[in-house]
C-alpha positions as a printed Julia matrix, in Angstrom:
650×3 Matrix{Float64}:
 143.89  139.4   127.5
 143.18  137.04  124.75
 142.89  137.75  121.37
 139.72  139.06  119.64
 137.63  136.89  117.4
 137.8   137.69  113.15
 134.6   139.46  112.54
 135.14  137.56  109.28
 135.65  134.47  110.02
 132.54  132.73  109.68
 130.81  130.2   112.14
 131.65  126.44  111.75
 127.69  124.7   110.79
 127.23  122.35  113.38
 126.78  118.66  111.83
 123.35  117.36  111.36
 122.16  114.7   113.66
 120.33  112.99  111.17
 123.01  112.36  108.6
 122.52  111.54  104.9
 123.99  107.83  105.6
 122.01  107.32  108.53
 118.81  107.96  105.75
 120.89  105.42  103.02
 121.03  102.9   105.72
 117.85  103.28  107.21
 116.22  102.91  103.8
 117.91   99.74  103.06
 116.42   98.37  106.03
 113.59   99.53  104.66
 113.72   98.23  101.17
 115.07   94.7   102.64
 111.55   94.94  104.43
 109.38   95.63  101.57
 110.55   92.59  100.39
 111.18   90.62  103.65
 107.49   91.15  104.49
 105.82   89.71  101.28
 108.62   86.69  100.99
 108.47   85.33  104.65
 105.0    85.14  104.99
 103.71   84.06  101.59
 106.54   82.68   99.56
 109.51   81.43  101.81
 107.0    80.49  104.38
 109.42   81.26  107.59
 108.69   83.63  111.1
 106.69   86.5   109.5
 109.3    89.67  109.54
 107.07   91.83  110.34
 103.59   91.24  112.06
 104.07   93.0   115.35
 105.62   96.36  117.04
 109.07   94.59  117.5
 109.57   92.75  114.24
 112.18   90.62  114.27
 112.34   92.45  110.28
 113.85   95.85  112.47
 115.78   94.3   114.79
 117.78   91.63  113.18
 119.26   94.06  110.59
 119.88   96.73  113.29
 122.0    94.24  114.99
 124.14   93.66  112.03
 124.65   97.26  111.69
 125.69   98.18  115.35
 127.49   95.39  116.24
 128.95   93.7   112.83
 129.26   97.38  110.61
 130.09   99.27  113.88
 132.62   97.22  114.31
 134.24   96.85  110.93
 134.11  100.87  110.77
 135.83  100.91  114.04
 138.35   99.18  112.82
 139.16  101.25  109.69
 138.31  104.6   111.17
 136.94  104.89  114.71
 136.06  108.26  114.45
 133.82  107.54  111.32
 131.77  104.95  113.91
 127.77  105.36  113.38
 126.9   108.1   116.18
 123.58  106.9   118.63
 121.56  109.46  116.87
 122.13  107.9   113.64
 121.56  104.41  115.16
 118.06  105.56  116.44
 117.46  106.98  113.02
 118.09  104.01  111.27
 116.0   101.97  114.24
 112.66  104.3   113.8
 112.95  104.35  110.33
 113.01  100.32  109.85
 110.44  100.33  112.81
 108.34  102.93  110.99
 108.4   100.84  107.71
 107.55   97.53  109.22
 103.82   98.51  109.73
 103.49   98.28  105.87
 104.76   95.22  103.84
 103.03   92.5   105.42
  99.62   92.46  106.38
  98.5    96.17  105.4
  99.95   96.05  101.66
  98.65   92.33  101.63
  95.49   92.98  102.53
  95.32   96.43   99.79
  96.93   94.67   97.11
  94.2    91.58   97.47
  91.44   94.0    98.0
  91.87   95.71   95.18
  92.52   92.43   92.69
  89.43   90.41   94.41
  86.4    91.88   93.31
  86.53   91.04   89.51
  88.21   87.65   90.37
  86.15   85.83   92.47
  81.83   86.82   91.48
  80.08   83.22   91.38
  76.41   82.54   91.06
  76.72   81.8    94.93
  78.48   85.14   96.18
  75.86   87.77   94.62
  78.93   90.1    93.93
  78.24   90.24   90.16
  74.52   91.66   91.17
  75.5    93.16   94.81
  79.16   94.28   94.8
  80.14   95.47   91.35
  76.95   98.16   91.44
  78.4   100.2    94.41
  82.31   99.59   93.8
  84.37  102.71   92.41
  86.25  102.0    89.45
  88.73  103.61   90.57
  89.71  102.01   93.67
  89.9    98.27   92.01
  91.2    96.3    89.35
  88.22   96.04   86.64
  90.07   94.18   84.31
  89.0    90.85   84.84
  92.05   89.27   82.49
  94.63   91.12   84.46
  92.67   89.88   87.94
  92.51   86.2    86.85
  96.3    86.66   85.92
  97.39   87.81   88.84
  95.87   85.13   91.21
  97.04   82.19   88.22
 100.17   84.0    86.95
 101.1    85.34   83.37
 100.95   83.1    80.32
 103.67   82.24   78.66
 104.89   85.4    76.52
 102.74   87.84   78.39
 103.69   91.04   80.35
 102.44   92.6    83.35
  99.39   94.63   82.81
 100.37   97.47   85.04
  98.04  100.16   83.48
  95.21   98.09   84.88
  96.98   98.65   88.3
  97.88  102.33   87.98
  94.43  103.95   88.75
  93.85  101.81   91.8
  97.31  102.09   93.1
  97.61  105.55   92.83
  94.67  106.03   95.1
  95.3   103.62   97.71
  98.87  104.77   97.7
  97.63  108.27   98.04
  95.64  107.15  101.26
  98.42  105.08  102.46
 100.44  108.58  102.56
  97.06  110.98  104.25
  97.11  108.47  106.59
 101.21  108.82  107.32
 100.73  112.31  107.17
  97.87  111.83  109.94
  99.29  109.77  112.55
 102.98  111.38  112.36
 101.24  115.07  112.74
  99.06  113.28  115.96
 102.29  111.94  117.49
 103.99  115.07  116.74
 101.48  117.14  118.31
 101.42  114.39  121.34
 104.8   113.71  121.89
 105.29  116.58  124.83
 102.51  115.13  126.52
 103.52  111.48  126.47
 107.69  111.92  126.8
 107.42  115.22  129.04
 104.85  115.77  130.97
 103.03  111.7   131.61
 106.96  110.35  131.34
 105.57  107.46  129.57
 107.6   104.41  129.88
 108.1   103.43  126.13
 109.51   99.29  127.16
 109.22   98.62  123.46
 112.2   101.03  122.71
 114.33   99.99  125.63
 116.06   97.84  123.46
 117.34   99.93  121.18
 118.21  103.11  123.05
 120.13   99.99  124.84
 122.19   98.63  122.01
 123.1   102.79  120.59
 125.28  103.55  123.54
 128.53  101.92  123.92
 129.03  102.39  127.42
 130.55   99.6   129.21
 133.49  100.08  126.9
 134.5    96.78  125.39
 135.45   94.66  122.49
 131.84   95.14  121.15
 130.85   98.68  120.05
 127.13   98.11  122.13
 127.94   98.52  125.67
 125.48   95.96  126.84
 127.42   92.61  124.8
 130.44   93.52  126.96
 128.69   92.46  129.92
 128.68   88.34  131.05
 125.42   88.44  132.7
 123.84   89.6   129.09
 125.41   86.51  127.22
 123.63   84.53  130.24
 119.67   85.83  129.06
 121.29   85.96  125.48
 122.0    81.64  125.45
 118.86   81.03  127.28
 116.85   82.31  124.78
 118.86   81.06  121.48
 119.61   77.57  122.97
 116.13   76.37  121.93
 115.74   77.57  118.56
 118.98   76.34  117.67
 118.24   73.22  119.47
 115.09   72.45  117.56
 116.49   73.53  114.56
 118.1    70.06  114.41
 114.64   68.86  113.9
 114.65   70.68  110.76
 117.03   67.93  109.33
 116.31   65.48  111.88
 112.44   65.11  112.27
 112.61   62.62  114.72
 115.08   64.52  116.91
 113.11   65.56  120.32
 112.28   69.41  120.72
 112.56   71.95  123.23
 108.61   72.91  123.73
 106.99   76.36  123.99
 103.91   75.68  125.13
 103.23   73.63  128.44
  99.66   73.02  127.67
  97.14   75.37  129.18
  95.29   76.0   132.94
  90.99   75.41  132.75
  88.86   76.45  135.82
  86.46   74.5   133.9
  84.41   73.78  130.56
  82.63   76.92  130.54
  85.71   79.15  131.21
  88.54   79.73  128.58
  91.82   78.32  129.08
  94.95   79.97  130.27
  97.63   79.58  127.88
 101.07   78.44  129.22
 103.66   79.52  126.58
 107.26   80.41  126.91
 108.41   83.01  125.31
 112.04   84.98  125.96
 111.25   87.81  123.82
 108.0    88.4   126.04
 109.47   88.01  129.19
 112.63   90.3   128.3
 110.54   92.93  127.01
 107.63   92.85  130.0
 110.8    92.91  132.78
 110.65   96.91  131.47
 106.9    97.41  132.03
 106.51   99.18  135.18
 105.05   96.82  138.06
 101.47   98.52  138.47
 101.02   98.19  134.74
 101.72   94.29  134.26
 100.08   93.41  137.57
  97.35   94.97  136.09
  97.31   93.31  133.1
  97.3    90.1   134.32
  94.58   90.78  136.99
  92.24   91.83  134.47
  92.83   88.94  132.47
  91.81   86.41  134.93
  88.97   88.75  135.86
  87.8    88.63  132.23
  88.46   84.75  132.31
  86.03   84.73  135.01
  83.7    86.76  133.92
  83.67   84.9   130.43
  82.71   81.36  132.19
  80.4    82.65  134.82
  78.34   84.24  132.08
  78.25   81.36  129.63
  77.38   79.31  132.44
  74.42   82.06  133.09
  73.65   81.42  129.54
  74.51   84.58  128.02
  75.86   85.23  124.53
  78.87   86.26  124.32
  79.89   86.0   120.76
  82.47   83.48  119.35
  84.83   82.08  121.91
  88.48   83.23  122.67
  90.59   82.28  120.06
  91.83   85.49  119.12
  89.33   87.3   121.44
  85.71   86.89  122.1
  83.1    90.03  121.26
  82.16   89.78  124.3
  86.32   91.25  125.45
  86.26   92.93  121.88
  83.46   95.33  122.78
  84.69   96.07  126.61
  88.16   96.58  125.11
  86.04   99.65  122.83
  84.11  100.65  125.62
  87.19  101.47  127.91
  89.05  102.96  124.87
  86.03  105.35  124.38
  86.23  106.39  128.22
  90.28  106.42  128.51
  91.2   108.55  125.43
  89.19  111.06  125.47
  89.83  111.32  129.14
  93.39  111.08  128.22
  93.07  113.98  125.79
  91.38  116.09  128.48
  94.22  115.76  130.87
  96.48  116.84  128.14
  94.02  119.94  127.31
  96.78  122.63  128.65
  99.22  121.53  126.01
  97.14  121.1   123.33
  95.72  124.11  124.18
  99.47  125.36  123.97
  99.83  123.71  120.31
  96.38  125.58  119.38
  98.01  128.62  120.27
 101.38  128.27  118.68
  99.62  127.1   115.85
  97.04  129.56  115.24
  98.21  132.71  116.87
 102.15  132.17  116.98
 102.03  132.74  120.85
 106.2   133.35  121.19
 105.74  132.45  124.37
 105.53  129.01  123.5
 108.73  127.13  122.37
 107.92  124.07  119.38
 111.22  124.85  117.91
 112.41  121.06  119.79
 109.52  119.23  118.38
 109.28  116.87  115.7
 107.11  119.37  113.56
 106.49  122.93  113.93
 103.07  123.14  115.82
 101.37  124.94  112.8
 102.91  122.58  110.13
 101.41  119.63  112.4
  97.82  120.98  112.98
  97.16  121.75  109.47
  99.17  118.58  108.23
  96.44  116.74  110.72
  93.3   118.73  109.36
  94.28  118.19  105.46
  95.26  114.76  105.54
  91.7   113.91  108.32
  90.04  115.7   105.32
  91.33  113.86  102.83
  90.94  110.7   104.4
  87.33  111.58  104.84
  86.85  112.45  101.5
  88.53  109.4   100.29
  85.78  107.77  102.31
  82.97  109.5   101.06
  84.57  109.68   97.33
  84.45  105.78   97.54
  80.68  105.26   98.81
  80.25  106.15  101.99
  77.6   108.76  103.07
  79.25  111.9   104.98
  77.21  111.17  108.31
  78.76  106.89  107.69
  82.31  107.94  107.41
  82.45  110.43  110.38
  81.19  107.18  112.63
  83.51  105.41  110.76
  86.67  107.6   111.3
  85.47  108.59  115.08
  86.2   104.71  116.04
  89.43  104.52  113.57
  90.62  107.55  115.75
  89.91  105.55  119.13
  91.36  102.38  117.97
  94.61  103.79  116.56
  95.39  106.2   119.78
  94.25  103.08  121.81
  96.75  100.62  120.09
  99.12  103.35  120.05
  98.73  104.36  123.94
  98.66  100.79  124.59
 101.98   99.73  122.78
 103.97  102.96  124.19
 102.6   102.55  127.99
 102.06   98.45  128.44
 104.81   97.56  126.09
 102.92   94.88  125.02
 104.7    92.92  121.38
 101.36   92.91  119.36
  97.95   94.38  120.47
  94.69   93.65  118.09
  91.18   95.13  119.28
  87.78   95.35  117.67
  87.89   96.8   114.4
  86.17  100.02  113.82
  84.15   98.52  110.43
  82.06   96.15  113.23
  81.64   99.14  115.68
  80.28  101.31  112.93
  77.7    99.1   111.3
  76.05   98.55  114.79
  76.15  101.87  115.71
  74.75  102.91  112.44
  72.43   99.99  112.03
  72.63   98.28  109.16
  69.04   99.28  108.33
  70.15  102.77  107.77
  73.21  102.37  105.83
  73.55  102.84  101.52
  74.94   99.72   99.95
  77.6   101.73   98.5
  77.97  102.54  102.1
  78.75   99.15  102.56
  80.98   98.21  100.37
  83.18  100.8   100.46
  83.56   99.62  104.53
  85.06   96.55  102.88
  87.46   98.71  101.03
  88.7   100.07  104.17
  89.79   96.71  105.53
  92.91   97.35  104.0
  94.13  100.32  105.9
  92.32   99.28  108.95
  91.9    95.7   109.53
  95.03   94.03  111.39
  95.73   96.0   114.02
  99.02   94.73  115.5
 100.33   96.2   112.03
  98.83  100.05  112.5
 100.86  102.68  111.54
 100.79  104.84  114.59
 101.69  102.86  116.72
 105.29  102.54  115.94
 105.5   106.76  115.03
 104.19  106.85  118.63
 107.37  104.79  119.93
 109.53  106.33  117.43
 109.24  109.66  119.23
 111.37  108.63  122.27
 113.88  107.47  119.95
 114.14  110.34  117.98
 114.57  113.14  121.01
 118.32  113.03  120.15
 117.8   114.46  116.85
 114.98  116.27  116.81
 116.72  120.09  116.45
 117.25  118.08  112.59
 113.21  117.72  112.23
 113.27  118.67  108.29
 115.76  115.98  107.67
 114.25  113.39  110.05
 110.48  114.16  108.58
 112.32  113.71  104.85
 113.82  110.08  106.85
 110.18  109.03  107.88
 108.36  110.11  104.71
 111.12  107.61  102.79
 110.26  105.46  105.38
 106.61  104.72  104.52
 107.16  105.69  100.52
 109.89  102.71  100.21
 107.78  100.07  102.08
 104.43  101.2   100.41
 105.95  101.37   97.13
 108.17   98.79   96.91
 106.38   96.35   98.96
 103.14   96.81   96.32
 106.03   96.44   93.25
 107.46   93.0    94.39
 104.03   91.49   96.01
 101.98   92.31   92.39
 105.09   90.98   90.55
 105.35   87.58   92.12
 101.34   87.39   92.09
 102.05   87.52   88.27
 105.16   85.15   88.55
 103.99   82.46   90.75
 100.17   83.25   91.12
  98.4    84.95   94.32
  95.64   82.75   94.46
  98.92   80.0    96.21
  99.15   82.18   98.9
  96.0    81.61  100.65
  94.83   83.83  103.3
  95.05   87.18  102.87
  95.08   86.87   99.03
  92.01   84.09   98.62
  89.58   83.06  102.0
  90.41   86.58  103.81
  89.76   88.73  100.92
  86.41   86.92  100.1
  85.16   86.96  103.67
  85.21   90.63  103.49
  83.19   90.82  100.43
  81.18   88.22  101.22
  80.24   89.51  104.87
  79.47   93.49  102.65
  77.3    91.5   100.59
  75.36   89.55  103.38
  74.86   93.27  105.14
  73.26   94.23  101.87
  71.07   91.32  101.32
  69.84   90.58  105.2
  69.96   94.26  106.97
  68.5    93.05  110.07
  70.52   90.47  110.63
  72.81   92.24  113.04
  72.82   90.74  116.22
  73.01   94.64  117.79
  72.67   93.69  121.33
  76.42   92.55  121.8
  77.56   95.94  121.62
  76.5    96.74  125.05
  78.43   94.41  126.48
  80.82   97.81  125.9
  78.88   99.33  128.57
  80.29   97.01  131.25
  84.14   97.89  129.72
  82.82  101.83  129.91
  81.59  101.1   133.78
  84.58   99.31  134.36
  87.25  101.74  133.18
  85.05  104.83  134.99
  85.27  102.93  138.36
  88.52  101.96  138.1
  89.52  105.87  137.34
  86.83  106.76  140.39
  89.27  104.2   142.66
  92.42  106.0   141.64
  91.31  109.15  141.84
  90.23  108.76  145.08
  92.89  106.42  146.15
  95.88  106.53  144.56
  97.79  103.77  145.71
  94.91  101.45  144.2
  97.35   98.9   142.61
  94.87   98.54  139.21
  95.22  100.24  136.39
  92.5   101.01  133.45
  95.29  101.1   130.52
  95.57   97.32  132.06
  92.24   96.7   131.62
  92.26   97.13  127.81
  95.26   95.44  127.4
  93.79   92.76  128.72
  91.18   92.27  126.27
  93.04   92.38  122.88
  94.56   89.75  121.5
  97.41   88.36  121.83
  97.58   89.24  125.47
  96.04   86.24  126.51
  98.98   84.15  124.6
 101.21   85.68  126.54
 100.29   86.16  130.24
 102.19   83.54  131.55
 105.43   84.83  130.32
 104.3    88.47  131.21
 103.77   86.55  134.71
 107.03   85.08  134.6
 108.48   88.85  134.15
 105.9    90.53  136.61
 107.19   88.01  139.43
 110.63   88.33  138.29
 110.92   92.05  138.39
 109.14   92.33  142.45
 111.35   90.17  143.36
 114.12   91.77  141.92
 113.49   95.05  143.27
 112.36   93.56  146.94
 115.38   91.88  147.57
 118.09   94.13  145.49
 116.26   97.29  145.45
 116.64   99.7   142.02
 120.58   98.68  141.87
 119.6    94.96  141.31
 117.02   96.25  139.0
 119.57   97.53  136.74
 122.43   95.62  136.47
 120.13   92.89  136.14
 118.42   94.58  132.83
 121.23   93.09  130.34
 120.35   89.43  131.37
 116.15   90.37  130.26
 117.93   92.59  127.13
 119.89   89.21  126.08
 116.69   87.38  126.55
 115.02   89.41  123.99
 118.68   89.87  121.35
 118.99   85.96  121.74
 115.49   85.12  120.5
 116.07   87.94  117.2
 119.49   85.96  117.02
 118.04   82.76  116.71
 115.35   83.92  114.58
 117.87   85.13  112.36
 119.97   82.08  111.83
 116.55   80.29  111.45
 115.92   82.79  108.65
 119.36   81.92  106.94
 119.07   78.31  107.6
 115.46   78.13  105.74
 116.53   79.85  102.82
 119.27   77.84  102.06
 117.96   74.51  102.83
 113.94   74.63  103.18
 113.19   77.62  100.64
 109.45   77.82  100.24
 109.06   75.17  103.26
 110.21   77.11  106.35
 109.91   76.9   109.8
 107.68   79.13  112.04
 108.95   80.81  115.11
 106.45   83.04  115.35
 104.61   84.73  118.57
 101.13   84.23  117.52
């Protein structure tokens, strides 16, 4: 009979999963962001590093980390190796972050600088604008405006009281509307990861490169394999090919784009472009899904010429998207989610109960936020948001239309990224839904304008917050018994990128002048004023009757939910519908093709075992083109700084 235990000896704590240098890591990543994002896109000029839901911003440094850092550490200490729950911390807090320092503290930052830089005779603002702005949400000092867009004078300092007022509040909304989606995704994330067993492709990678298994020289299982370094030179080969062109103009390139299909003058043309990263990340969207996609595309392409042939309006051609997908896209969000949410009413029925009446029947002590904590954390920061809204101009009955669509769009973006695995998804904005469902007739101009002081926390969409807190939650199931830590991770997450990202990107606007960046910072920011102004001056001249071409994108996604329902082998699917009509799906459906016809044949002719050991080669695909992006990165600074090269997506 053994020995009885010491009532005094006391229990060894059981580590944390979410460790204090996973955090310190995880927030350089993060800090390396908030300054990545300004640089690349407005000052170095290179591939944006972060302007989708896989940035190449997130997964270049992760790959220095588990394969470069792992394998110093291993070296030294083995047993001191990053664990995969730190890896996956560090991954969803860099993937968290890169929603911020690009477009959406771009767009904030010009926003709030514009409106006392730019008033001419021409624009109205001086007699339109400045009557219904808050003072506290912009810059009012026109000295410190005009020196941000031309840069300081010689001998003169930053004038960062005239930024503290503004910034405070629109950093205050930036963090309600953290607070907001992470409390959503919280309260979602049985549903999705439990009981739907959403797919997640986006995050494939990643859970990939955190487990070491096949054992090897490398400490990620997958770069031990030979049939990985096959996907991994296809896709690097080109990009360092044509990077001799850098030096070498002359030199012939490897081309991404074979020109594009036309069923004729009237009907939009089919883009033919290459991309690795596309087709490695779409081999990992399930079959019904992609097929779907693509169906619905050329059914929309179809649909596009017929009708213009007709003589219909449609709205601006595809070259993002035409209104005429935009407001189908909306109509089939406004039909799928809250559908969605009333399949999912037994648990959040479940999280009302846990949350209001501390049922003790019902377990949340696994989830990413205690139900109660999460429902009120939802409420206040909704409220706040709202208030913000109404604080700023809107009228109560304006900003409950307005924040009704936000609500769609972001759940939409965020359903669509997590199910479709699609890089980058951008649908109608919910500023152009509201003013046609309002009618411009009815609306304040203070109403008005303080819509165009929204289009900084909702205006480019592949960029929205929620959508990578919605993928984060499969990566984070490892550590989620740590949720106080992890929520501290993901709050210094969005604080770091927010905070720093506004820092650097107002102190090189003072250093080098904003007004050189174009874009965002001068045509962008003045179209958005300019179109709250035009509202004000001509209220009827809303072309209203657009928006029901949302009635054929309701009809379409209620039949194609009648089909299923009734037949559920039908091989369409409605989320594949609205991916379909965001942009940039249709830049990408012939490598989502490519993948599509890969993957059936795959699974035809090997069955699920092909499928797999197959995987590495499409997981290469996708770490060859980050690689390559990479070295392009490296190679620009050194040699082209200011001048880059673009490998972008879109």
């Amino acid at each position: 009979m053994g020995a009885l235990p010491d009532p005094q000896t006391k229990a060894v704590p059981k580590p944390h999963p979410v460790t204090v240098r996973a955090m310190l890591l995880g927030t350089v990543c993060v800090t390396f962001m908030a300054w990545g994002g300004h640089y690349t896109r407005h000052i170095g000029h290179v591939t944006k590093m972060a302007q989708d839901h896989l940035p190449w911003g997130v997964v270049v440094p992760f790959i220095v980390i588990t394969v470069l850092l792992n394998k110093i550490i291993q070296k030294i200490r083995p047993s001191a190796m990053l664990s995969r729950a730190e890896l996956l911390v560090i991954f969803g807090m860099a993937s968290i972050g890169s929603a911020l320092p690009s477009y959406f503290m771009a767009h904030m930052l010009a926003n709030i600088a514009a409106p006392y830089y730019f008033p001419t005779p021409e624009n109205s603002w001086a007699a339109e604008l400045h009557p219904n702005l808050v003072d506290w949400a912009v810059v009012t000092d026109r000295v410190a405006a005009k020196w941000f867009y031309e840069g300081l004078p010689a001998g003169a300092s930053i004038p960062w009281s005239a930024w503290s007022t503004p910034l405070f509040w629109r950093l205050s909304l930036v963090g309600a509307i953290g607070c907001f989606c992470y409390s959503a995704v919280a309260m979602l994330r049985k549903q999705w990861v439990e009981h739907e067993r959403l797919t997640f492709p986006l995050m494939t990678l990643p859970l990939a490169m955190s487990t070491r298994e096949p054992q090897g020289f490398f400490p990620v299982g997958i770069l031990n394999l030979p049939i990985f370094w096959l996907g991994f030179a296809f896709a690097i080969f080109p990009i360092l090919w044509n990077m001799i062109g850098y030096f070498v103009p002359v030199f012939p390139t490897i081309p991404r784009q074979f020109g594009h299909l036309s069923l004729g003058r009237e009907f939009p043309p089919i883009q033919t472009r290459f991309y690795p990263l596309i087709i490695g990340v779409s081999y990992f969207i399930e079959l019904e899904i992609s097929f779907s996609i693509i169906i619905y595309f050329l059914l929309l392409t179809l649909e596009t010429g017929i009708l213009t042939r007709l003589g219909f309006e449609l709205g601006p051609p595809r070259g993002d998207t035409s209104q005429f997908e935009n407001w189908q896209g909306l109509g089939a969000l406004c039909v799928l989610i809250p559908w969605g949410l009333w399949m999912a009413r037994g648990h959040l029925y479940e999280v009302y109960r846990k949350a209001i009446h501390r049922d003790p029947s019902i377990d949340d002590s696994g989830e990413l936020l205690s139900y109660r904590t999460a429902l009120y954390t939802w409420i206040l920061s909704g409220l706040f948001i709202l208030a913000w809204c109404v604080a700023s101009g809107m009228t109560l009955y304006f900003a409950t239309v307005f924040l009704f669509f936000v609500l769609i769009v972001w759940l939409g973006i965020s359903r669509i990224s997590i199910e479709t695995g699609l890089i980058s998804s951008r649908t109608i904005h919910a500023q152009f839904a509201t003013v046609h469902v309002v009618d411009l007739a009815n609306a304040t101009p203070s109403s008005l304008v303080a819509l165009a002081m929204t289009r900084t926390w909702h205006r480019d969409l592949k960029t929205a917050l929620m959508a990578p807190m919605a993928n984060s939650v499969r990566l984070f199931d490892e550590v989620r018994s740590d949720r106080t830590r992890l929520t501290i991770a993901v709050a210094i997450a969005v604080a770091v990128v927010a905070g720093g990202s506004a820092y650097y990107a107002i102190s090189a606007g003072y250093s080098t002048g904003a007004y050189n960046y174009g874009g965002i910072y001068a045509g962008s920011v003045q179209g958005t004023f300019d179109r709250a102004v035009g509202y004000i001056k001509d209220p009827f001249g809303l072309d209203r009757e657009l928006a029901l071409w949302s009635l054929l994108g309701v009809a379409t996604a209620v039949a194609n939910m009648a089909i299923r329902y009734a037949h559920p082998s039908f091989p369409l699917h409605p989320i594949g519908f609205v991916s379909a009509t965001t942009y940039p799906a249709n830049q990408s459906i012939f490598s989502l093709f490519i993948a599509w016809f890969a993957k059936q044949a795959i699974l035809r002719f090997g069955g699920i075992g092909l499928y797999r050991r197959a995987a590495p080669f499409f997981m290469g695909l996708m770490l060859g083109y980050f690689t390559g992006v990479g070295i392009s990165f490296i190679v620009d600074c050194i040699w082209f700084p200011g001048e880059g090269h673009h490998l972008s997506l879109y």
